[in-house]
N, C-alpha and C positions, 0 to 999 in steps of 0.2 A: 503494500500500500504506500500510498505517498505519505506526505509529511502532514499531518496533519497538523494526532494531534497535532498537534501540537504543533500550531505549529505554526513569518509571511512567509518561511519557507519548510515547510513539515508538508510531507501533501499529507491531500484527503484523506485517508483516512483513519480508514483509519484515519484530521487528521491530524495531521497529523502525525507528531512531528517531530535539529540535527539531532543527533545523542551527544557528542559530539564536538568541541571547541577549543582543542588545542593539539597540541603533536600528539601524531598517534602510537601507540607504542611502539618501538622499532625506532623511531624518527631521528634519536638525538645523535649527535657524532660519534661513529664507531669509536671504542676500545682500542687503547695503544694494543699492537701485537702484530704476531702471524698471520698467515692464510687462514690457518685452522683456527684463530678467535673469531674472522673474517667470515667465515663460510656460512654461517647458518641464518647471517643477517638478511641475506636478498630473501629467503624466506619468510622469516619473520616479519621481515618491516615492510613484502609484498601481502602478508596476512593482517597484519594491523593497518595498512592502508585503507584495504576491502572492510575492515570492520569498522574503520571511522565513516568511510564511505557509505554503506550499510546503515550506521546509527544501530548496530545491536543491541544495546543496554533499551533503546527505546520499542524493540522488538514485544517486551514482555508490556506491553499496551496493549497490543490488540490482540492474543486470543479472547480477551474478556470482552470483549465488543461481538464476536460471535455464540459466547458463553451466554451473554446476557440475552443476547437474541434470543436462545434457545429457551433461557428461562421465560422469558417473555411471551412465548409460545404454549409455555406449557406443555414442554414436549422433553422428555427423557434423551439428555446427551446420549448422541451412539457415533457410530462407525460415519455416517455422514456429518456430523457435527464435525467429528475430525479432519474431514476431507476440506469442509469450509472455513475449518482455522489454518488448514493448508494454504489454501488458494488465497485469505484475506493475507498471511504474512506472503506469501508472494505479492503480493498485488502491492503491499506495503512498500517494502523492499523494492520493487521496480520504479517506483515514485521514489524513495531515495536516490538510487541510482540517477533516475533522470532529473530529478531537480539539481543533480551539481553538474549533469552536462550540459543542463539551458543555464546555469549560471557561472559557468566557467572563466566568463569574460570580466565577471562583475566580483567576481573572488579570487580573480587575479590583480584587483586591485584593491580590493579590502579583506580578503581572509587568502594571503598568499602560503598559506601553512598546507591549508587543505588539500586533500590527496591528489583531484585536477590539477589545480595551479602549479604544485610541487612540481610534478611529475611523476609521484608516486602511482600513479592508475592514470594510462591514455584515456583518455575523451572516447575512441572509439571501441573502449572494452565498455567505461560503464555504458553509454549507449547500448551495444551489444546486450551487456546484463540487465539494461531495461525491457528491452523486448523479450530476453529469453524469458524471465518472471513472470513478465503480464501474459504471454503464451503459456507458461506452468499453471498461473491463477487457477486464469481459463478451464484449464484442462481437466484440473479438478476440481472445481466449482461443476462443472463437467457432469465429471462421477458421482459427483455431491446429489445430482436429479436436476431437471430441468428449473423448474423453480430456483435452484439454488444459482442456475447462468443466466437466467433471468433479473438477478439480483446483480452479479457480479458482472455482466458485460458492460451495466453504466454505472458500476462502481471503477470498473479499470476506464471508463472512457473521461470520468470525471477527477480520475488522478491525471490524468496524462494533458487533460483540459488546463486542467490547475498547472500544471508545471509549465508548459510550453507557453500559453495566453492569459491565464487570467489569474498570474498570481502576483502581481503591479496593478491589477487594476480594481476597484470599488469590488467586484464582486470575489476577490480572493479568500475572504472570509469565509463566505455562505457557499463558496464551495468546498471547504473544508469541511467544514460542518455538515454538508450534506454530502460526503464521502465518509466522516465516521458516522452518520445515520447508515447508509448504504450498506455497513458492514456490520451494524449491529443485524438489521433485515437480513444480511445473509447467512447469518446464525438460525434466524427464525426458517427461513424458507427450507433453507437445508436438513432441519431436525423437524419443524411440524409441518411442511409443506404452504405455509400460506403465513404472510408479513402484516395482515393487520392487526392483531394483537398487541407484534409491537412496536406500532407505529407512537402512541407513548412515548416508551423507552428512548425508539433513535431518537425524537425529539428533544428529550432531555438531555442525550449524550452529545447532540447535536449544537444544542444551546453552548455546552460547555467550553464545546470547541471552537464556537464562533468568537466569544470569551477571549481565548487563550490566543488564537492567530488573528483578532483585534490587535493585544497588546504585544505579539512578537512583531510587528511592520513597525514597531521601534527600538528594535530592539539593539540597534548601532547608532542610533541617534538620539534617542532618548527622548525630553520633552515636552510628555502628554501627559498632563497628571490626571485628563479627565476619560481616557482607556480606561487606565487602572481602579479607577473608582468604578465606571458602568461594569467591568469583571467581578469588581466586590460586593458590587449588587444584583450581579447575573449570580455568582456565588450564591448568596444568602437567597436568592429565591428560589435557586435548584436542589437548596439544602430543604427548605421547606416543604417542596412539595415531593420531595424521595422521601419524606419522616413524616409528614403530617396529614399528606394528601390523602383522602378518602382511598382506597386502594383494592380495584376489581381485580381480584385473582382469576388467574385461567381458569378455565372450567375443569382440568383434570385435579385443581387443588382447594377446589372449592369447599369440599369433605370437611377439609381438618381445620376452615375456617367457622365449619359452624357452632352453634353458640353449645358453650360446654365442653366443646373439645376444642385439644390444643392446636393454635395457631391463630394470626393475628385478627385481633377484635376487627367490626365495621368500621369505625372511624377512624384507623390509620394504619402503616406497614406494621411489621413485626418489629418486636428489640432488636434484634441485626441490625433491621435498614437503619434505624432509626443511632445505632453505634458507626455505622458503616458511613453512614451521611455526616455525623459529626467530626468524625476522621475526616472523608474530604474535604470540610470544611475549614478543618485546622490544618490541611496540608500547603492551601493557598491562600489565604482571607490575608493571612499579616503578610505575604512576602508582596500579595497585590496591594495590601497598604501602606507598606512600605516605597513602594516605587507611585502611587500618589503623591506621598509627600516629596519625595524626594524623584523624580523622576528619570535619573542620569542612566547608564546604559548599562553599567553594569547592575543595578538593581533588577532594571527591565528584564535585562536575562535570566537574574534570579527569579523571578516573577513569572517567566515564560517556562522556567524550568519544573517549577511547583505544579504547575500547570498542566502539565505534563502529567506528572506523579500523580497527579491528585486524579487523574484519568480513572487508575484501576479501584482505588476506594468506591468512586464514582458507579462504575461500572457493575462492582459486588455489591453495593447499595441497591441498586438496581434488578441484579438477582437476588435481593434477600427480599428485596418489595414483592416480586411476581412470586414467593412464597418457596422460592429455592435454594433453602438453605447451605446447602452441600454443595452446589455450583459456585455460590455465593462465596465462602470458604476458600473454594480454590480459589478462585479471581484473586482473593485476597492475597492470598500467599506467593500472589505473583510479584508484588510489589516490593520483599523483601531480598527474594530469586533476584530480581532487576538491579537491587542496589547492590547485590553482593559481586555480579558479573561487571558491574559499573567500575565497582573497587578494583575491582581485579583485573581490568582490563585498561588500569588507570585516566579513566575517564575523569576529566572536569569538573563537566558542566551539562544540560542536556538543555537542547538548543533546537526552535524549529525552523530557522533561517539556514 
């Protein structure tokens, strides 16, 4: 998927959006020595190119956008769920890729680190590796059943929209947003066969991301302290209505809603959502109030980065609302997975430009 979330340069969806913003591992001046301290670097530091490239640490975003779908559907994860968390991280990953070859020109003057500008990864591999992906999507969104390429043919048309045309212009946003909508539905299609149940869901996950690649199109310039505040109030109104909103479970979990047995009351999600949302909450409210008052660039980024993160809370929120706890769970536990491969892969910052 493209950069979404997260993301003026994350695509869709996913989206959403760099991982991402300084040398990649491999990068810094070889080791005084021999041939043999010498030899394993072209390797390395051609594998840690690909992985700044890639944005991996931001990978663990979007299985939860077709998790959530599925919750949202009320349809038990299986063997096609899998297929369509295949094809969204291809699809993701391919908008990686091509967002630093349509901006190669533009990060050769402001982000000359990065693996294009470098040299570290020609211009016509990641090319190459955008089409190979968005053909992988495809192919398994594919096997996933019709409905589910139904979903995913203008989900990939809407990443590759986003990167090449319309991510400079007023509509860069709201394609983003409706690229991680896209891929929340293709969770749904793919596990219950039919997307309006959670059409909800993508909305809210939607909102989030319009939010988040709002306030990255400042994110080298900095000087909007009033982004950052309309995110702090898109924040607090998505927190509300994941925890408080009246909340129609699918019809297969309807059961364990009813009165006397456990699961959550008529008037609002369950304790999960309602723990789940409050974590989102606190994973971005201060770094976006932060960069209101102070609106300089390196805040923004901080801001853009939370943004991010605060995706998968989001997300498990999301499935703890449609009454799935145990999907919800996992989603979660992606978020800790993400930061640990972040560490370790000596990542920054996470970044959707």
């Amino acid at each position: 998927m493209s950069r979404t979330t997260a993301t003026a340069r994350d695509t869709p969806v996913p989206a959403g959006p760099r991982a991402a913003d300084g040398p990649a591992p491999g990068a810094a001046a070889p080791p005084p020595g021999g041939a043999a301290s010498r030899a394993p670097r072209p390797r390395s530091g051609r594998a840690g190119a690909w992985a700044e490239l890639l944005r991996l640490p931001a990978l663990f975003t979007v299985p939860g956008d077709v998790l959530a779908g599925a919750a949202a559907a009320g349809a038990r994860p299986g063997p096609r769920t899998l297929l369509a968390i295949g094809s969204s991280l291809c699809l993701y990953e391919a908008g990686m890729a091509l967002n630093d070859w349509a901006d190669r020109a533009e990060d050769a003057a402001e982000r000359p680190h990065r693996p294009l500008p470098s040299g570290r990864v020609r211009p016509a591999a990641a090319l190459t590796a955008a089409c190979g992906l968005t053909g992988a999507g495809l192919a398994l969104a594919a096997a996933a059943g019709r409905p589910a390429l139904a979903v995913a043919a203008p989900l990939a048309a809407t990443v590759w929209a986003y990167d090449l045309a319309l991510k400079h212009t007023f509509a860069g946003p709201a394609a983003m947003a409706a690229a991680r909508g896209l891929d929340l539905l293709l969770g749904a299609a793919a596990t219950g066969g039919g997307t309006r149940a959670a059409l909800p869901s993508a909305a809210l996950l939607g909102t989030h991301t319009l939010a988040v690649t709002a306030v990255s199109r400042r994110e080298t310039t900095g000087g909007s302290a009033l982004v950052p505040l309309a995110a702090l109030a898109t924040t607090g109104a998505l927190t509300r209505l994941v925890t408080h909103r009246r909340t129609r479970l699918p019809a297969g979990r309807r059961a364990a809603a009813a009165p006397g047995l456990p699961g959550p009351g008529p008037a609002g999600g369950p304790p999960l959502a309602t723990a789940l949302g409050a974590l989102y909450a606190a994973t971005v409210a201060r770094p976006y109030f932060h960069a209101a008052l102070n609106p300089s660039p390196p805040l923004t980024q901080r801001a853009v980065g939370s943004g991010i993160r605060a995706t998968i809370p989001l997300q498990a929120a999301l499935a703890a609302r449609s009454g799935a706890t145990a999907t919800s769970l996992l989603v979660a536990a992606l978020a800790p997975a993400g930061r640990m491969v972040a560490r370790r892969a000596g990542t920054r910052k996470v970044s959707i430009t």
